[in-house]
C-alpha positions in Angstrom: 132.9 324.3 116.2 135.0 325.0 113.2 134.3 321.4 111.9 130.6 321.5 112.4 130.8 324.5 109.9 133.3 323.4 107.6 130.8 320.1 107.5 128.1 322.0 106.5 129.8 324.3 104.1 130.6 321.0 102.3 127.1 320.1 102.0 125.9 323.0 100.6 128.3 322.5 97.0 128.0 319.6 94.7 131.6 319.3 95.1 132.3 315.3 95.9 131.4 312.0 95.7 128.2 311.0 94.2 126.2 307.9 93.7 123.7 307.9 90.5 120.8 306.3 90.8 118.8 304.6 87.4 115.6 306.6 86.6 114.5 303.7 85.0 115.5 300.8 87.2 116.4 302.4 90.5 119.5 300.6 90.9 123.1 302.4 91.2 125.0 302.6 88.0 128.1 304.8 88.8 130.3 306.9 91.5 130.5 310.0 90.0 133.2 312.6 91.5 132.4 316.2 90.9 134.8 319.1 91.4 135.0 322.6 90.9 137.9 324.5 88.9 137.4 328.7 88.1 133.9 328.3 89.3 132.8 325.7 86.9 131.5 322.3 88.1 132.8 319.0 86.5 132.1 315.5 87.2 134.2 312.1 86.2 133.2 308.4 86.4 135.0 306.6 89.3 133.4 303.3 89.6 130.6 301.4 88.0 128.6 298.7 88.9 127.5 296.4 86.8 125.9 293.1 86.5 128.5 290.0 86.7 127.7 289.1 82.9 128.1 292.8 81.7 131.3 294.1 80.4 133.1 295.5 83.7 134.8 297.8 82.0 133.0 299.2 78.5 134.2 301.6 76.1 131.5 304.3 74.9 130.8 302.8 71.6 128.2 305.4 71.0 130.0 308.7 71.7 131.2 310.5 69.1 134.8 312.8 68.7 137.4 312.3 70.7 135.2 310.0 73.3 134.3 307.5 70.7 135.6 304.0 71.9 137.3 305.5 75.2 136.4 303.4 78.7 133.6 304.7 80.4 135.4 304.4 83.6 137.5 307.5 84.5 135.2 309.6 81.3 134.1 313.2 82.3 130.3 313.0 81.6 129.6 316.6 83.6 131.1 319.6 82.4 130.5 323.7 82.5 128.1 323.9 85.4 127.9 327.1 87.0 126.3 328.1 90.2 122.6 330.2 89.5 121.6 330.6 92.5 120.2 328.0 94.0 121.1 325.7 90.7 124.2 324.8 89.0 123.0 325.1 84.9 124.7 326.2 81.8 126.7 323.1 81.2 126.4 319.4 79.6 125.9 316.2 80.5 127.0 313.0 78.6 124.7 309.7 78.9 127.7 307.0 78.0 125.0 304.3 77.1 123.9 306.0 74.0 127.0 308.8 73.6 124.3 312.0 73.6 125.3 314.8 75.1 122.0 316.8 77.0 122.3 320.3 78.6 122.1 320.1 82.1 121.1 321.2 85.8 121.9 320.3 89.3 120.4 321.1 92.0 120.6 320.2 96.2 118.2 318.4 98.1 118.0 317.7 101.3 120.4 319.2 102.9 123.3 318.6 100.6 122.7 314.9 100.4 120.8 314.1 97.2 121.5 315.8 94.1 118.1 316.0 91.6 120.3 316.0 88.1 118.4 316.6 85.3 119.5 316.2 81.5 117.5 317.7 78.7 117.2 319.1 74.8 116.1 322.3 74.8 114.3 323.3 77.6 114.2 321.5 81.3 110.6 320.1 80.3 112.1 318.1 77.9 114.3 316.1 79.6 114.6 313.3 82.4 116.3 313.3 85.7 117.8 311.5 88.2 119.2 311.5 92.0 122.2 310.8 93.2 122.9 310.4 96.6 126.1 311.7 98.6 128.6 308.8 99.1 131.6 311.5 100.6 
């Protein structure tokens, strides 16, 4: 019984491995793996998936500071996400295709296994989102 609950518990955080999904095309772009340190959420580039005549592994040509030319793969693109109750808000997240970095919310769906991840300027209206789906 233990497991059952420990399984569930997991479901119930963002904490782990996440598949994005393209708003735009609906194909998958990226594993993202997100973690949580002192309460605040975090999420880094594992693997991407691109097309056989793409670059395999790109550099974020279009993100600026410290980022600026660094591979995409292995890049923190979520960071300061705080739990609110049923939402994690209050931190950023970084689109590596054109370097801009959006405030941002998460929040669960469907019983832990799609994440509804929405990036925007200003206020959540003005913004897009995506889904990921739970890979682990």
């Amino acid at each position: 019984m233990a497991l059952l609950s420990l399984g569930a518990q997991a479901q119930q955080t963002p904490v782990g491995l996440w598949k994005n999904i393209d708003d735009v095309t609906g194909k998958s772009r990226a594993l993202i793996r997100i973690t949580e340190t002192n309460g605040e959420l975090s999420g880094k580039i594992e693997k991407l998936f691109r097309e056989p005549n793409e670059d395999q592994n790109p550099n974020c040509v279009k993100c600026e500071g410290a980022l600026k030319g660094q591979p995409v793969l292995g890049m923190t693109i979520l960071n300061g996400l705080k739990k609110d109750g049923d939402e994690y808000n209050g931190g950023t997240i970084l689109d590596p295709d054109n370097g801009e970095v959006y405030k941002s919310k998460l929040v669960l769906k469907d019983g832990g296994k799609k994440l509804n991840v929405r990036g925007y300027i200003g206020i959540p209206m003005l913004g897009r989102s995506q889904v990921w789906v739970r890979e682990q």
